[in-house]
C-alpha positions in Angstrom: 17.4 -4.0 32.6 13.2 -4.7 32.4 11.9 -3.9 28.7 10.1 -1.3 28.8 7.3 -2.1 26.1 5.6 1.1 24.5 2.6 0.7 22.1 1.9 2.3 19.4 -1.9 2.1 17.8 -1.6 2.4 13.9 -4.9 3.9 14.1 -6.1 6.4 15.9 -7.8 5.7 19.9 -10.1 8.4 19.6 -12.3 7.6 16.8 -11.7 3.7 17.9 -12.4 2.7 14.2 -10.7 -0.1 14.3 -9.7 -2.9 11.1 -11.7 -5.0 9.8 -12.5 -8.2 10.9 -12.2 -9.7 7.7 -9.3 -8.3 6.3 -8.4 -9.2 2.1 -5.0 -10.4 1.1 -3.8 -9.4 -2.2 -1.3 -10.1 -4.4 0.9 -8.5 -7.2 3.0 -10.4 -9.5 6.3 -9.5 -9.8 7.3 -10.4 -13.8 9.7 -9.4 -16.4 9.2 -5.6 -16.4 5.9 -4.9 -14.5 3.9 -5.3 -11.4 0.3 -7.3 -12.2 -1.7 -5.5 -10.7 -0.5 -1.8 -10.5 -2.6 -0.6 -9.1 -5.0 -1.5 -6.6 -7.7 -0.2 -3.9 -7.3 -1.4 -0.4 -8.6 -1.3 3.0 -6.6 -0.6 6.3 -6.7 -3.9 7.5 -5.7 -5.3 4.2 -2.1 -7.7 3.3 -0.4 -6.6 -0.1 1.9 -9.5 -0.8 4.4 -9.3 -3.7 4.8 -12.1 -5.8 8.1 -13.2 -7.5 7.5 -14.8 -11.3 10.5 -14.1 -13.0 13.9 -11.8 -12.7 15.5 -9.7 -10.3 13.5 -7.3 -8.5 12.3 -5.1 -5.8 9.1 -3.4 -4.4 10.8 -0.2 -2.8 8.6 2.5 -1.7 8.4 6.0 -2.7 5.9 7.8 -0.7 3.7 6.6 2.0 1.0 8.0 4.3 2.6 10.3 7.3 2.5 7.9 9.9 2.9 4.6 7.9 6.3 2.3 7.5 8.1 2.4 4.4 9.8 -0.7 3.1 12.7 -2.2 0.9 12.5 -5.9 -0.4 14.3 -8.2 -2.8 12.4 -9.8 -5.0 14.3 -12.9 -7.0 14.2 -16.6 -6.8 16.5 -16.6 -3.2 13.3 -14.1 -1.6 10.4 -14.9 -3.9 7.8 -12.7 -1.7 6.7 -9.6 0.5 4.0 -9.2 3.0 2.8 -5.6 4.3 0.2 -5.3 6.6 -1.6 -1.8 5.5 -2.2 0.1 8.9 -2.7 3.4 7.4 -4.8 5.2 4.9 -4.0 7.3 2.0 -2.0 6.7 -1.3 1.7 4.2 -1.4 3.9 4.8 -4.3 6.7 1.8 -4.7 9.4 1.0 -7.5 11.4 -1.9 -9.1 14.7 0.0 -7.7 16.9 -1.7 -10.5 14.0 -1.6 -13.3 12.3 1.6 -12.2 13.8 3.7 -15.3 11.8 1.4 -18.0 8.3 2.4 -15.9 8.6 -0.8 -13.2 6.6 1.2 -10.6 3.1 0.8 -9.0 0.9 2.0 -5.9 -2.4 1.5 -4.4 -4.9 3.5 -1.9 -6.3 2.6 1.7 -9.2 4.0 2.4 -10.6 3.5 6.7 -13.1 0.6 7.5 -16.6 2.4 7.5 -17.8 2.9 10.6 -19.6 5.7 12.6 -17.2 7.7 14.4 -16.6 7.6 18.1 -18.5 4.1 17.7 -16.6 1.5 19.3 -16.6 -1.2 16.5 -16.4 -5.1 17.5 -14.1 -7.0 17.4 -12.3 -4.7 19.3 -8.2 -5.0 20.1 -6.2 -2.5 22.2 -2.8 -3.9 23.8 -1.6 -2.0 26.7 2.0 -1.8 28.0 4.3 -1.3 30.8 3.5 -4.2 32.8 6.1 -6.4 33.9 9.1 -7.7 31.8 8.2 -8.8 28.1 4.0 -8.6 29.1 1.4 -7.0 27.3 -1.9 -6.8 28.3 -4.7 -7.4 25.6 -8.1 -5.7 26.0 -10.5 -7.3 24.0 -14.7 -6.9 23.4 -16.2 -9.7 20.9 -19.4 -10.0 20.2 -19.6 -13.7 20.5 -17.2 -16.5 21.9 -13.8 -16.8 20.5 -10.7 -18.8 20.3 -7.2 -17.0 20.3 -3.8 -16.8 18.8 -1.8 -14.0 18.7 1.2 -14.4 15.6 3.8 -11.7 16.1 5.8 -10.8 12.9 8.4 -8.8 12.1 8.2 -5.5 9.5 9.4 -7.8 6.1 6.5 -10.3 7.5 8.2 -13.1 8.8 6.4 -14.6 12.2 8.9 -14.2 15.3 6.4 -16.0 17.4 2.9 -17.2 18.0 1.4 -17.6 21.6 -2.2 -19.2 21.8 -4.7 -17.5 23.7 -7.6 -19.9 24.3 -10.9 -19.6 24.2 -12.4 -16.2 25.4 -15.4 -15.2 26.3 -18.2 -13.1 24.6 -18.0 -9.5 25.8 -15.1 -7.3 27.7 -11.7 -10.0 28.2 -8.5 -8.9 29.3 -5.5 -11.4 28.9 -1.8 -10.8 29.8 0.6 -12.3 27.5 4.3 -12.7 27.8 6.6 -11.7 24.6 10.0 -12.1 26.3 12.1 -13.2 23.8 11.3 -11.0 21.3 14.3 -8.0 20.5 14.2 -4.2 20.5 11.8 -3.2 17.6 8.6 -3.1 15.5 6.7 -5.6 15.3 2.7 -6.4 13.7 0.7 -8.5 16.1 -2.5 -10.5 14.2 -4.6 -11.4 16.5 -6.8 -14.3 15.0 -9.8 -16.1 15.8 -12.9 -18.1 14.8 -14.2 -15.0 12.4 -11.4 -12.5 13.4 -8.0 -11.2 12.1 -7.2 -8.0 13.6 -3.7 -6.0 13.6 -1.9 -3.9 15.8 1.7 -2.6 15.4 4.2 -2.9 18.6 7.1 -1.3 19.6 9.4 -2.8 22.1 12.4 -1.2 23.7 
């Protein structure tokens, strides 16, 4: 039976304001009984990565943003980080499940890229589906020439697979990738390039 390959945009298509394309990676400490920092102010776009120093942990969240993914990670010296890709704004809550009585708990709060709205931003990243078996199509609009590789990871971060695009020109490109291969799921695809890391969530099924 042909995949059928659905998208979903973690942001929304009509107001196009897409991430950033710079995004920030930052990182928490996971130590004795505390996250370093706690708490923290982030843009969609951004990568929170937990840390493992010391212990046995986990960054398990509370409450999250209708619309965003929840998540559940070990954090000890056989899994000694955690990568989320923030695709949605508002406030995360998360806990130390095991430590979480003695205060182990943090969050942090995405606000949108600025942007006017209804403005198509560049770089700009759509992916379109039902094509053939295991193909996407990638609409893209950069302001200047760019070289391409698309890393495909799954929702606890690890990279599933990386396909490179080439060299692009400026302006309106569409490319048709394969990502046969890949199983049923969720999965963040980082699109990078000379002076561009943009993210888009996929669902294949």
């Amino acid at each position: 039976m042909k995949k059928m390959i659905t998208i979903l945009l973690a942001v929304s298509v009509m107001s196009l304001s897409w991430l950033r394309v710079s995004a920030t990676m930052h990182l928490i400490m996971t130590q004795d009984f505390s996250f370093t920092p706690a708490n923290l102010s982030v843009v969609v776009g951004d990568t929170i990565q937990w840390m493992w120093a010391n212990g046995n942990h986990t960054t398990t969240s509370t409450s999250v943003p209708t619309g965003a993914d929840g998540w559940d990670a070990p954090l000890n010296s056989s899994s000694t980080s955690f990568t989320y890709i923030v695709l949605v704004a508002g406030t995360y809550t998360y806990v130390c499940v095991p430590h979480q009585s003695m205060g182990m708990a943090g969050m942090f709060t995405a606000s949108n890229p600025t942007g006017i709205p209804g403005q198509v931003l560049l770089p700009y990243f759509n992916i379109d589906g039902n094509l053939a078996t295991g193909q996407v199509k990638l609409n893209l609009n950069f302001d200047e020439v760019q070289t391409l590789t698309l890393d495909i990871y799954d929702l606890i971060g690890n990279k599933v697979s990386s396909v490179y695009i080439g060299t692009v020109p400026a302006g309106e490109t569409e490319k048709i990738i394969s990502l046969s291969g890949l199983a049923k799921g969720v999965y963040l695809a980082k699109l990078e390039g000379n002076d561009v890391s943009l993210t888009r969530k996929v669902v294949l099924q």
